[in-house]
N, CA, C and O atoms as a GROMACS GRO file, in nm:
protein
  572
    1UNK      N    1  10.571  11.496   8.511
    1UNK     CA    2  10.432  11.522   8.478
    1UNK      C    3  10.345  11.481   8.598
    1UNK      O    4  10.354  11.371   8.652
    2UNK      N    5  10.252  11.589   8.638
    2UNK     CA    6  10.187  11.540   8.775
    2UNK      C    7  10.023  11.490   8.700
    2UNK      O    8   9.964  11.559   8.617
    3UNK      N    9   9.994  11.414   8.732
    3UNK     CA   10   9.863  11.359   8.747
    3UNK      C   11   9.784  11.358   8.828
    3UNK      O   12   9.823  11.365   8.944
    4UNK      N   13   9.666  11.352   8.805
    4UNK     CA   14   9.555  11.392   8.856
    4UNK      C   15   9.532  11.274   8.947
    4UNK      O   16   9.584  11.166   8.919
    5UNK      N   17   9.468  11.286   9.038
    5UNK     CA   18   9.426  11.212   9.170
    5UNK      C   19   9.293  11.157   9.146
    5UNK      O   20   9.198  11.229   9.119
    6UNK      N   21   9.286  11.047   9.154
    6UNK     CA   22   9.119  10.959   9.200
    6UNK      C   23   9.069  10.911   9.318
    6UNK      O   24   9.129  10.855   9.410
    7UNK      N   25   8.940  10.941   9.304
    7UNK     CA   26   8.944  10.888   9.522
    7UNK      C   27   8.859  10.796   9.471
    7UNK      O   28   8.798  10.819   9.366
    8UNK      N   29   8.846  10.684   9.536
    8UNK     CA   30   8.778  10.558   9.507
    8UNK      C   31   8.710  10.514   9.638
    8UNK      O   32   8.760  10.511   9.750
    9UNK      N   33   8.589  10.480   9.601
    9UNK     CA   34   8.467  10.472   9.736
    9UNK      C   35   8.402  10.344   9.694
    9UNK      O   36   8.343  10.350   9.586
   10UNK      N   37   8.400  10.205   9.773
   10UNK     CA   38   8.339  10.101   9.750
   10UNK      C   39   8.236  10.090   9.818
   10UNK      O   40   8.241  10.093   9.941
   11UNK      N   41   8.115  10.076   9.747
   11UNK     CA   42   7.976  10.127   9.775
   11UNK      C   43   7.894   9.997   9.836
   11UNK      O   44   7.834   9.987   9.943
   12UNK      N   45   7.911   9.909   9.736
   12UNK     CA   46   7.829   9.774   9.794
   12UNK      C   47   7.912   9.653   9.837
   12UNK      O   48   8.032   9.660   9.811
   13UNK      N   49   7.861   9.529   9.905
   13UNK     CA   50   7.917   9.477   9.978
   13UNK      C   51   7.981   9.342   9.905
   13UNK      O   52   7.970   9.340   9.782
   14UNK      N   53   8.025   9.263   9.950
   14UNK     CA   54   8.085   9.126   9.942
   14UNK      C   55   8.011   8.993   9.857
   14UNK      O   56   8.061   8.890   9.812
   15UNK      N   57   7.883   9.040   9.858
   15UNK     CA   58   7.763   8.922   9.850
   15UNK      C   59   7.741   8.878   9.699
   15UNK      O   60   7.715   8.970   9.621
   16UNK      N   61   7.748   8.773   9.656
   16UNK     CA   62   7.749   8.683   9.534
   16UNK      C   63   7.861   8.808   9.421
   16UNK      O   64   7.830   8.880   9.326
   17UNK      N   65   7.992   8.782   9.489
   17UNK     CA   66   8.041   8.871   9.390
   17UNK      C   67   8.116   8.784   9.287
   17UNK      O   68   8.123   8.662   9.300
   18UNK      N   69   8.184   8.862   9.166
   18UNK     CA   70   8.203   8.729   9.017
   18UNK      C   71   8.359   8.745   9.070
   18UNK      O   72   8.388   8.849   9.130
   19UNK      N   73   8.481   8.623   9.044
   19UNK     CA   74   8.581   8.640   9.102
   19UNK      C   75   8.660   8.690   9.047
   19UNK      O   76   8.778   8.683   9.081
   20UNK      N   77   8.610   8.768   8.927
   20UNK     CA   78   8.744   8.884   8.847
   20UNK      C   79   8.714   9.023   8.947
   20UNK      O   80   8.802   9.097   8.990
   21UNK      N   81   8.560   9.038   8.974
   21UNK     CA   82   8.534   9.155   9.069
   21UNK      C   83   8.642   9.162   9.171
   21UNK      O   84   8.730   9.249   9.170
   22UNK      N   85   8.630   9.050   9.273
   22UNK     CA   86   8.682   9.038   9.366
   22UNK      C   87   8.830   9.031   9.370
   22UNK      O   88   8.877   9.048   9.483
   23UNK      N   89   8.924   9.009   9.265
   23UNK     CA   90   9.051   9.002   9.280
   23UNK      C   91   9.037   9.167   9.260
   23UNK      O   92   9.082   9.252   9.337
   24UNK      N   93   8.957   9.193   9.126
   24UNK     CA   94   9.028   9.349   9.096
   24UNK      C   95   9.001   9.427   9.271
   24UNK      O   96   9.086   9.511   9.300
   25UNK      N   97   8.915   9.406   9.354
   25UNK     CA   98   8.903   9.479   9.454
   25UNK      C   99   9.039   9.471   9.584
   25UNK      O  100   9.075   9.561   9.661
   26UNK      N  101   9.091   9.329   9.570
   26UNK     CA  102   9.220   9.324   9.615
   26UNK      C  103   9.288   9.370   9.591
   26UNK      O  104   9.352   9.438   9.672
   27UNK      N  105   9.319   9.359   9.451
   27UNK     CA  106   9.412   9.480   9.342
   27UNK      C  107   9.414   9.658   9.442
   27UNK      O  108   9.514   9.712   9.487
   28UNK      N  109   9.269   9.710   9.450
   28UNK     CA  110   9.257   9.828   9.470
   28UNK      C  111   9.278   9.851   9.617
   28UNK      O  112   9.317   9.950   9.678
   29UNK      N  113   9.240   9.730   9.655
   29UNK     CA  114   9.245   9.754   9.827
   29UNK      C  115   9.162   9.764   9.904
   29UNK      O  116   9.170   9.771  10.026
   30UNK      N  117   9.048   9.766   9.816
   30UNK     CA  118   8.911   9.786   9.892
   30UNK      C  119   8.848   9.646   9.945
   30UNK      O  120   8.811   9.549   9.880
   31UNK      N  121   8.848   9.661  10.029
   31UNK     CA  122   8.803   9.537  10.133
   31UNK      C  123   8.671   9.568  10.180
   31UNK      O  124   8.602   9.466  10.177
   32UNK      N  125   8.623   9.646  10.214
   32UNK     CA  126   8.521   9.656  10.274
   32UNK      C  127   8.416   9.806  10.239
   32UNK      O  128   8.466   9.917  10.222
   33UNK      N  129   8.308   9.785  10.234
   33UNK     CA  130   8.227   9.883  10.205
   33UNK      C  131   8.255  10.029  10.287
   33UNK      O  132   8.283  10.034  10.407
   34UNK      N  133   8.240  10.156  10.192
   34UNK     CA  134   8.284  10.222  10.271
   34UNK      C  135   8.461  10.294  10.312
   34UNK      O  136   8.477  10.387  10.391
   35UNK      N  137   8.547  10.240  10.253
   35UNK     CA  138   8.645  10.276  10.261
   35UNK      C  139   8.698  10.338  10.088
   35UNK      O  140   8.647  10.326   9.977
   36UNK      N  141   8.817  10.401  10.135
   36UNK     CA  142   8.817  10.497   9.970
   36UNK      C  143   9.003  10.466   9.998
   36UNK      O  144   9.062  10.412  10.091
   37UNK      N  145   9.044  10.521   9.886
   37UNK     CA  146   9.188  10.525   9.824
   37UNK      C  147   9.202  10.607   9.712
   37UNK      O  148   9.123  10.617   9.618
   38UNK      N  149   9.304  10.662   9.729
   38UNK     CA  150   9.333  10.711   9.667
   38UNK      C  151   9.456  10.677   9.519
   38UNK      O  152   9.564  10.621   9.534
   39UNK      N  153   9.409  10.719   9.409
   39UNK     CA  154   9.501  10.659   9.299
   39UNK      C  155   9.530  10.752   9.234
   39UNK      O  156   9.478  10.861   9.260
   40UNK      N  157   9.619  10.740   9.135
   40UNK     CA  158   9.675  10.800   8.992
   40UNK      C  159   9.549  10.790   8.921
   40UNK      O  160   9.464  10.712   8.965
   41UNK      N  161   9.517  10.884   8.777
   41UNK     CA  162   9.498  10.802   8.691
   41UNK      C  163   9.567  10.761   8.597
   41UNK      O  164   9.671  10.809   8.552
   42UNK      N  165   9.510  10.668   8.565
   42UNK     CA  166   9.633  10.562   8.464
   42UNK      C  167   9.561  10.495   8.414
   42UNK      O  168   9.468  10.442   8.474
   43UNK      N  169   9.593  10.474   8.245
   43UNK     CA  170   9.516  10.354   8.198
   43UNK      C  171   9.460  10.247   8.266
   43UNK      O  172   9.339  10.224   8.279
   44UNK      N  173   9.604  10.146   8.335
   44UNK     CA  174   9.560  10.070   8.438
   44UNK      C  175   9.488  10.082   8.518
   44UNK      O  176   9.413   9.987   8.539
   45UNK      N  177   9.477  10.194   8.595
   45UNK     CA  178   9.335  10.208   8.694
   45UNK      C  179   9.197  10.213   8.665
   45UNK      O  180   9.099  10.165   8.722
   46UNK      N  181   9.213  10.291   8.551
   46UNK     CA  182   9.070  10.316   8.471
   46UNK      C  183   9.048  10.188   8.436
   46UNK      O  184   8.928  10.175   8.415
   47UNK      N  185   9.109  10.083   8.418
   47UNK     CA  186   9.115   9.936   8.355
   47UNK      C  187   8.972   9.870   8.430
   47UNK      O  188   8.860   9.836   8.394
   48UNK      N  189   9.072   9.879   8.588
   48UNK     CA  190   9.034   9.843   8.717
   48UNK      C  191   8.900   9.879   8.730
   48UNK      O  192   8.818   9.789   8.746
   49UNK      N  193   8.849  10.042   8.725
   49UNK     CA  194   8.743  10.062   8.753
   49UNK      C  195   8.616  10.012   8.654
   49UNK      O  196   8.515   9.954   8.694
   50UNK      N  197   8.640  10.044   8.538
   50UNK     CA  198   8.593   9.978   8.426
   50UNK      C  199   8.508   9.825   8.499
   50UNK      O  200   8.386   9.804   8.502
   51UNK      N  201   8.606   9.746   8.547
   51UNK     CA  202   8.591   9.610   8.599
   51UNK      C  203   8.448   9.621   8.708
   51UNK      O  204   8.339   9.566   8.692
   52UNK      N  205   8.486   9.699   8.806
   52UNK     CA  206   8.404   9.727   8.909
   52UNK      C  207   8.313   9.843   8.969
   52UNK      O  208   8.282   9.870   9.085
   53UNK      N  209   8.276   9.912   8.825
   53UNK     CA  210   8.167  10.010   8.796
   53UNK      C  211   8.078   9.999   8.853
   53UNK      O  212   8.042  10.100   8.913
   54UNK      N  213   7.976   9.854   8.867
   54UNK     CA  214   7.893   9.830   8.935
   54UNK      C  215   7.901   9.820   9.116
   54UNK      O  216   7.823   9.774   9.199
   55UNK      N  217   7.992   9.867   9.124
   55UNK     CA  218   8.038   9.807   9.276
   55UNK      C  219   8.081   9.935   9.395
   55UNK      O  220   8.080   9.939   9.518
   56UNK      N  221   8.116  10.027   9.294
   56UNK     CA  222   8.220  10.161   9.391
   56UNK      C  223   8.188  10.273   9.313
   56UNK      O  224   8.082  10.253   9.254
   57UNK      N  225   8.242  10.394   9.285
   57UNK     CA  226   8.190  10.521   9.276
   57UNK      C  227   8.317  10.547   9.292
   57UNK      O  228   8.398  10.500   9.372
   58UNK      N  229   8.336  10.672   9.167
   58UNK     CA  230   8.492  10.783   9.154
   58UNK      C  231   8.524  10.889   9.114
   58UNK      O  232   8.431  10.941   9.053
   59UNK      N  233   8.610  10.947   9.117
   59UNK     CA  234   8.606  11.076   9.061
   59UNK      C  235   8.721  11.126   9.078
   59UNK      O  236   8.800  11.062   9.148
   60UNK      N  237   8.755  11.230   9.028
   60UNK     CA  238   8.911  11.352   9.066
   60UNK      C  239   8.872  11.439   9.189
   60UNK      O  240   8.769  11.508   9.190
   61UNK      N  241   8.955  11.433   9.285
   61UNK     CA  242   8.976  11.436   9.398
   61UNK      C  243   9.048  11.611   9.374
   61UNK      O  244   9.114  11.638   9.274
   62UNK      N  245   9.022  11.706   9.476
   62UNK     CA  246   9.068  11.818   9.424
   62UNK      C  247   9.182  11.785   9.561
   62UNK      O  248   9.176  11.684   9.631
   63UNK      N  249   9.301  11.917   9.582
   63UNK     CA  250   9.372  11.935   9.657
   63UNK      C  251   9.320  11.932   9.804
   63UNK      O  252   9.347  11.847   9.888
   64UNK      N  253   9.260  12.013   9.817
   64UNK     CA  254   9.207  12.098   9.952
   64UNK      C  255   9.122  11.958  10.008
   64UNK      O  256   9.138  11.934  10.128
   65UNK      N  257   9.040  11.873   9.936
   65UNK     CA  258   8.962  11.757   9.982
   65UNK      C  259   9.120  11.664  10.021
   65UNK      O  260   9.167  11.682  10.133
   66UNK      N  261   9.165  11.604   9.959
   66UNK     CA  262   9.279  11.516   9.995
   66UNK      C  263   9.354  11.597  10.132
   66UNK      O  264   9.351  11.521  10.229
   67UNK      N  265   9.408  11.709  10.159
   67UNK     CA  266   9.434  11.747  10.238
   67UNK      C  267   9.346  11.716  10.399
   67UNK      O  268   9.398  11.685  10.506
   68UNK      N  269   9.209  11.736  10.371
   68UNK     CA  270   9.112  11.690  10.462
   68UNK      C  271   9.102  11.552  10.492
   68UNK      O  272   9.103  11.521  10.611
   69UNK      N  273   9.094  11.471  10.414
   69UNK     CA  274   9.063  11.360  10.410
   69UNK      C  275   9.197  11.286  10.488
   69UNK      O  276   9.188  11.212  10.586
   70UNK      N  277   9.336  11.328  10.410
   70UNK     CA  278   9.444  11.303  10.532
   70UNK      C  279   9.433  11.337  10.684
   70UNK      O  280   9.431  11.263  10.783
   71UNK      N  281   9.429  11.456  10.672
   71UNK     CA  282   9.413  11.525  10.830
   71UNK      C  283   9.297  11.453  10.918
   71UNK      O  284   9.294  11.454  11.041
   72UNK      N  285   9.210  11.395  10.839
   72UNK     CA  286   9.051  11.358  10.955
   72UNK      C  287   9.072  11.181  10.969
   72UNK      O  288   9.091  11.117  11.073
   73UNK      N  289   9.061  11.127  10.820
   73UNK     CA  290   9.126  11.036  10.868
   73UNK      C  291   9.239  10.946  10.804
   73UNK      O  292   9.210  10.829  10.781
   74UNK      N  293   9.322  10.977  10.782
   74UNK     CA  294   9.461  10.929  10.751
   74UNK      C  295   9.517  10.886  10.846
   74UNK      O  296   9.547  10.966  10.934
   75UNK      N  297   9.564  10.694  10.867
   75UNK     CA  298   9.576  10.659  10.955
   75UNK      C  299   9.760  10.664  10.932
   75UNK      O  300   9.798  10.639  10.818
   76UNK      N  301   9.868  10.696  11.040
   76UNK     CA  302  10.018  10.710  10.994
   76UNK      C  303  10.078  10.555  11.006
   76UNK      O  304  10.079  10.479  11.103
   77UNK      N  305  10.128  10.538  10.867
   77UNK     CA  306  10.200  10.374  10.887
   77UNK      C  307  10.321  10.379  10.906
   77UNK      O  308  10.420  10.402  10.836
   78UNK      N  309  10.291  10.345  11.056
   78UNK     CA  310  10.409  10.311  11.106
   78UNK      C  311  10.516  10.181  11.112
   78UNK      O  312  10.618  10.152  11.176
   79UNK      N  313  10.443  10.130  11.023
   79UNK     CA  314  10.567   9.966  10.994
   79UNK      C  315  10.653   9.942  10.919
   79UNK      O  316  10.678  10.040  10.848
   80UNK      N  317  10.700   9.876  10.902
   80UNK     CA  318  10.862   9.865  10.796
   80UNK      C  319  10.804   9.875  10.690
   80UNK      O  320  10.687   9.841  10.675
   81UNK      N  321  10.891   9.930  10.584
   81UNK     CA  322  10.841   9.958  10.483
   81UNK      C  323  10.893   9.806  10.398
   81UNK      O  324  10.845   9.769  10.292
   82UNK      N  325  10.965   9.759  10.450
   82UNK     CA  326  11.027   9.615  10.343
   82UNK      C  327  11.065   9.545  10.461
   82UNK      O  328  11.083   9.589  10.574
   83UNK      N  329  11.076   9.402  10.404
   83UNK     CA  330  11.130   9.211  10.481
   83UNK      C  331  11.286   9.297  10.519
   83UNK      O  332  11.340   9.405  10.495
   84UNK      N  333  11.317   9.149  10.607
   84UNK     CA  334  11.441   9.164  10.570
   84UNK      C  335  11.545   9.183  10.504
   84UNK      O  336  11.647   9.252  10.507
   85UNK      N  337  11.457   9.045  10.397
   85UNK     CA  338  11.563   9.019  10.277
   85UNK      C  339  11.574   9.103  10.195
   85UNK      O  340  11.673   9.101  10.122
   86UNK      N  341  11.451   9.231  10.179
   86UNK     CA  342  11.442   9.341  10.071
   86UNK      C  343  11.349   9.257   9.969
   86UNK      O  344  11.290   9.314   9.877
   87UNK      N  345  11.344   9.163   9.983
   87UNK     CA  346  11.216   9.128   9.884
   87UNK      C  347  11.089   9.128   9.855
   87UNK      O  348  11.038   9.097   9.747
   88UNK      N  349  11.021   9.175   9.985
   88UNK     CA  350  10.911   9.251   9.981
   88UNK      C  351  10.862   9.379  10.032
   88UNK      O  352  10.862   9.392  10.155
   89UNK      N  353  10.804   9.515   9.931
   89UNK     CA  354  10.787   9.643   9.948
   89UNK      C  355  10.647   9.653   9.972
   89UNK      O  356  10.560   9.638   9.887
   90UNK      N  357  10.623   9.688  10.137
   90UNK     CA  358  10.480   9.750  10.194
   90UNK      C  359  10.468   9.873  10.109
   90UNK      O  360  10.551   9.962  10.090
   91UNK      N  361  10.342   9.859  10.060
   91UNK     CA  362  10.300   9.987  10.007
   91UNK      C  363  10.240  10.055  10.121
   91UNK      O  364  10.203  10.007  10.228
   92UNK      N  365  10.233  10.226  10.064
   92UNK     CA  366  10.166  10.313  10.143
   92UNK      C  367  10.125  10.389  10.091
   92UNK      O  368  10.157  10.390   9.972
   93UNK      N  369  10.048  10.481  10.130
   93UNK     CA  370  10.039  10.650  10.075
   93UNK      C  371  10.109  10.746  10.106
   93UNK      O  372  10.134  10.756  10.226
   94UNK      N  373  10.149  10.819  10.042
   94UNK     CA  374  10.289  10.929  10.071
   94UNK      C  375  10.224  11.060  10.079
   94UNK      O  376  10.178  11.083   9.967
   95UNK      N  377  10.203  11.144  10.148
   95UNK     CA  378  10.152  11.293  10.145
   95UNK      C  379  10.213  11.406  10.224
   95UNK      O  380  10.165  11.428  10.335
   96UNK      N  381  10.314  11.482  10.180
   96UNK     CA  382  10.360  11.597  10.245
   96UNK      C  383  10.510  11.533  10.301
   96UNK      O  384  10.592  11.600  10.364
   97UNK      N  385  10.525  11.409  10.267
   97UNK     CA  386  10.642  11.372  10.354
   97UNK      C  387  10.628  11.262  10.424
   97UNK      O  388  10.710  11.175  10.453
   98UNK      N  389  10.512  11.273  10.450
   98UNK     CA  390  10.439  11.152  10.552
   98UNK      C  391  10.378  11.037  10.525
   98UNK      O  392  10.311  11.050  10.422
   99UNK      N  393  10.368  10.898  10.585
   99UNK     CA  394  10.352  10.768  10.556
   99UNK      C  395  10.225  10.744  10.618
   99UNK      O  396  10.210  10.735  10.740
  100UNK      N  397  10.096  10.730  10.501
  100UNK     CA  398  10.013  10.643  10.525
  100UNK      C  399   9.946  10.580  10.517
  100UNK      O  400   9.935  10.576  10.394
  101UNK      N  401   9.853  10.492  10.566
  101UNK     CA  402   9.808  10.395  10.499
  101UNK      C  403   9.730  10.381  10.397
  101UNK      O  404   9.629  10.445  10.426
  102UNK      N  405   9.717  10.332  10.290
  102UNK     CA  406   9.655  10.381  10.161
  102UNK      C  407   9.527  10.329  10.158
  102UNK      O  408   9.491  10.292  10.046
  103UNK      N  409   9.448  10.315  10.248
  103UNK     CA  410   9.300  10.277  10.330
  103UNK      C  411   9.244  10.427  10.418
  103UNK      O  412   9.310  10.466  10.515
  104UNK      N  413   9.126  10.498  10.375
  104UNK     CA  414   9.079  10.560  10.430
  104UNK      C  415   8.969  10.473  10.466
  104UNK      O  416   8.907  10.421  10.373
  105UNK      N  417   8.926  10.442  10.614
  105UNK     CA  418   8.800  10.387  10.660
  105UNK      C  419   8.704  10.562  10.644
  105UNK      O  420   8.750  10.676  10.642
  106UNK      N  421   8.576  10.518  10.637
  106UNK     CA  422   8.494  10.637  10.617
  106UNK      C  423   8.352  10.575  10.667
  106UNK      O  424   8.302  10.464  10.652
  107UNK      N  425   8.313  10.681  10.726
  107UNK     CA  426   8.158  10.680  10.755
  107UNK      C  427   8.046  10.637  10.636
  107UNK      O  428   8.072  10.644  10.515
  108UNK      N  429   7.934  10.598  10.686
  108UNK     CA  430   7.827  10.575  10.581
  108UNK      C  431   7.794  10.775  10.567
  108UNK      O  432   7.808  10.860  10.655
  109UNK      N  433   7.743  10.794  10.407
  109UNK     CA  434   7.733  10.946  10.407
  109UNK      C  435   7.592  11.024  10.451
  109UNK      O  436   7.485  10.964  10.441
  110UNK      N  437   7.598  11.144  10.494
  110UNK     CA  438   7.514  11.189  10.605
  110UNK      C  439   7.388  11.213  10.438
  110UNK      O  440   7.429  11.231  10.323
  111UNK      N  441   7.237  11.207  10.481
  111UNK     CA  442   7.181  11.209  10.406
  111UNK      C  443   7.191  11.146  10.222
  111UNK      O  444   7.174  11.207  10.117
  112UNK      N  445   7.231  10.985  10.253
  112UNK     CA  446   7.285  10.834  10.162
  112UNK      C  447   7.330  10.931  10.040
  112UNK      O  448   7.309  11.049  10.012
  113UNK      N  449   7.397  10.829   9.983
  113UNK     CA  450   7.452  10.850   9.822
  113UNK      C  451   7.390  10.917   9.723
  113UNK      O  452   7.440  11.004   9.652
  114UNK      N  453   7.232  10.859   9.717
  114UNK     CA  454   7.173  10.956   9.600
  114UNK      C  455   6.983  10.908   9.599
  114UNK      O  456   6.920  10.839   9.680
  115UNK      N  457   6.953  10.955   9.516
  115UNK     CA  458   6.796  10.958   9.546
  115UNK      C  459   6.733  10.808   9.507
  115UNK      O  460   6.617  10.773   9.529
  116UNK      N  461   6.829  10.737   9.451
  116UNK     CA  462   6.799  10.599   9.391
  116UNK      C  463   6.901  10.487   9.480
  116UNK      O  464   6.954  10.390   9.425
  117UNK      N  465   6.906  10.499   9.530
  117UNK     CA  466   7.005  10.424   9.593
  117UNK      C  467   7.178  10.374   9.594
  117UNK      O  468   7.270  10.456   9.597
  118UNK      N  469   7.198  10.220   9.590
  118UNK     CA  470   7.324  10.220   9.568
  118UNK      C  471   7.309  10.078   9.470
  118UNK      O  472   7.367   9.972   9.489
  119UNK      N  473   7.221  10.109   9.370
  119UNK     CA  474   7.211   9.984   9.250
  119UNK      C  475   7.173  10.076   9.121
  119UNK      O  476   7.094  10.029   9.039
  120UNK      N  477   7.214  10.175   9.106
  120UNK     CA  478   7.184  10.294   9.019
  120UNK      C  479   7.331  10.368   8.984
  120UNK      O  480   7.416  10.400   9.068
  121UNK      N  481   7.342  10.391   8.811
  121UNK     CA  482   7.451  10.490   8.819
  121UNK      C  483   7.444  10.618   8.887
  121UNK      O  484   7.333  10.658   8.922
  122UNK      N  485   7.529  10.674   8.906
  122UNK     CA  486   7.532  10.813   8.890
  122UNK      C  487   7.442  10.968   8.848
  122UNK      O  488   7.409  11.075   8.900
  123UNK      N  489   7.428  10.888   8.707
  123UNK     CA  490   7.392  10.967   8.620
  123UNK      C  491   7.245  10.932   8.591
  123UNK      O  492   7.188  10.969   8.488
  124UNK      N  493   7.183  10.858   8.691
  124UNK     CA  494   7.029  10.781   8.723
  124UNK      C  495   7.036  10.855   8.818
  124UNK      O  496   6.923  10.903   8.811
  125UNK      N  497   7.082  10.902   8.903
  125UNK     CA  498   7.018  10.950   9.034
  125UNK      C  499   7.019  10.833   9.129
  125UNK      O  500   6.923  10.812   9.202
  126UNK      N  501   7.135  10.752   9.127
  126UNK     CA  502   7.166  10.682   9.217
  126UNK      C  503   7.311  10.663   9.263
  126UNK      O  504   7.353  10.778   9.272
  127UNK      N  505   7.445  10.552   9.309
  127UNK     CA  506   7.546  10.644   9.350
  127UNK      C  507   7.647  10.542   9.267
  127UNK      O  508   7.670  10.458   9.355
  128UNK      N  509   7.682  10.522   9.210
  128UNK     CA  510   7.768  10.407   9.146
  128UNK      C  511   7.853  10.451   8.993
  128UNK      O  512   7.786  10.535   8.933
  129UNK      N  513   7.967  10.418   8.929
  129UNK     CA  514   8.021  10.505   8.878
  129UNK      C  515   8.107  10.648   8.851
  129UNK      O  516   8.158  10.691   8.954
  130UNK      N  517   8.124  10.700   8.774
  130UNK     CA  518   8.232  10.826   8.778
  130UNK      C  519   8.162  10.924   8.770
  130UNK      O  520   8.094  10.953   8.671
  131UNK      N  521   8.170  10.995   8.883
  131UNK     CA  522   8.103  11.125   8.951
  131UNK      C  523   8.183  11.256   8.929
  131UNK      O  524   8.142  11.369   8.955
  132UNK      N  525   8.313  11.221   8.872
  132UNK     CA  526   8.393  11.376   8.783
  132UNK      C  527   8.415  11.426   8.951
  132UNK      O  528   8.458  11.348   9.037
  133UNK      N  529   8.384  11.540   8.972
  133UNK     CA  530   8.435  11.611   9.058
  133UNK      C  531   8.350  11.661   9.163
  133UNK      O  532   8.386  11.731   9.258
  134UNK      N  533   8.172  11.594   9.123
  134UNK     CA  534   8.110  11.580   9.256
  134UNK      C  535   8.153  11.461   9.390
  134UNK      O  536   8.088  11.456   9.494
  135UNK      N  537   8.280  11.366   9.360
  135UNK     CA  538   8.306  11.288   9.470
  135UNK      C  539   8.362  11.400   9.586
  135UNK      O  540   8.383  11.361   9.701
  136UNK      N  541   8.375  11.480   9.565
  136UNK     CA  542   8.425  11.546   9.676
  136UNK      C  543   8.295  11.610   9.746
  136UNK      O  544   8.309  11.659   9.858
  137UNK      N  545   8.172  11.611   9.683
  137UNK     CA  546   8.089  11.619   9.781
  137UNK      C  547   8.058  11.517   9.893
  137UNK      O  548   8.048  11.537  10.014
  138UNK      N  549   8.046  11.394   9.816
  138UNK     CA  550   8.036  11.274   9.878
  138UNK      C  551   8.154  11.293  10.005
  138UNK      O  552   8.114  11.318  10.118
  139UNK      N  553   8.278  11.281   9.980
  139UNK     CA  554   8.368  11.257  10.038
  139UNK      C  555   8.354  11.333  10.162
  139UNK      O  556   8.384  11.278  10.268
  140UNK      N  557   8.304  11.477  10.160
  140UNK     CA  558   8.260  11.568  10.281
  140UNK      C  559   8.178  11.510  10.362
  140UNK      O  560   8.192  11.516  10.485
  141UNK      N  561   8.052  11.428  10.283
  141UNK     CA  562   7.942  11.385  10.375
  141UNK      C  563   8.020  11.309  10.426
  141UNK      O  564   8.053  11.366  10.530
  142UNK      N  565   8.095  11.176  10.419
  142UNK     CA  566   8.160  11.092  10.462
  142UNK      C  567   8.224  11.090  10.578
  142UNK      O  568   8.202  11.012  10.670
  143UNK      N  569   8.330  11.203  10.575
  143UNK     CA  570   8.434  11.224  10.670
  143UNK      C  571   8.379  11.255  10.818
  143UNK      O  572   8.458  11.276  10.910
   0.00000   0.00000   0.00000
């Protein structure tokens, strides 16, 4: 069964954050404002976002955008994929065959997020929350 793709965009920054926020953002990978990943959806993820609604912006990611978004900036991981011992597995992103890093760095977006800023849902006319299948507009301005 193939599942649908989420691209995940962390919108605001580091500053007085609560420390369930901040682990779930470890969880996702998002370190820094501005960078996106890509996920499954899955209960568990939706869990995740749920957590940090106020913080990042998401949506279903179509084919043709992920394809772009690899090609422009998909960085190739080139490091071991496991220790020696086999006891620890580097994750990555897998696309077409190819290994990479499951961190897209991304530009701030050309003409900002939305008409309200980035302390506003979505659905306010600002950029925060699940955007369905306008993130791939976003994601264009971005790249």
């Amino acid at each position: 069964m193939d599942r649908t793709k989420i691209a995940v965009i962390r919108v605001r920054g580091n500053v007085n954050l609560r420390s369930e926020v901040k682990s779930t953002f470890e969880a996702l990978n998002l370190h820094t404002k501005n960078w996106c990943v890509v996920l499954e959806n899955t209960p568990s993820v939706l869990g995740m976002l749920a957590t940090v609604k106020d913080f990042c912006t998401w949506g279903d990611i179509t084919e043709d955008m992920l394809k772009e978004l690899v090609a422009k900036r998909g960085e190739p991981f080139d490091e071991r994929t496991e220790d020696s011992k086999s006891k620890i597995q580097y994750k990555y992103f897998e696309y077409d065959g190819k290994k990479y890093n499951r961190v897209f760095r991304l530009n701030s977006p050309v003409h900002s997020y939305g008409r309200m800023g980035v302390k506003f849902g979505f659905a306010d006319g600002g950029a925060l929350g699940n955007r369905k299948e306008k993130i791939n507009d976003l994601l264009k301005r971005m790249i």
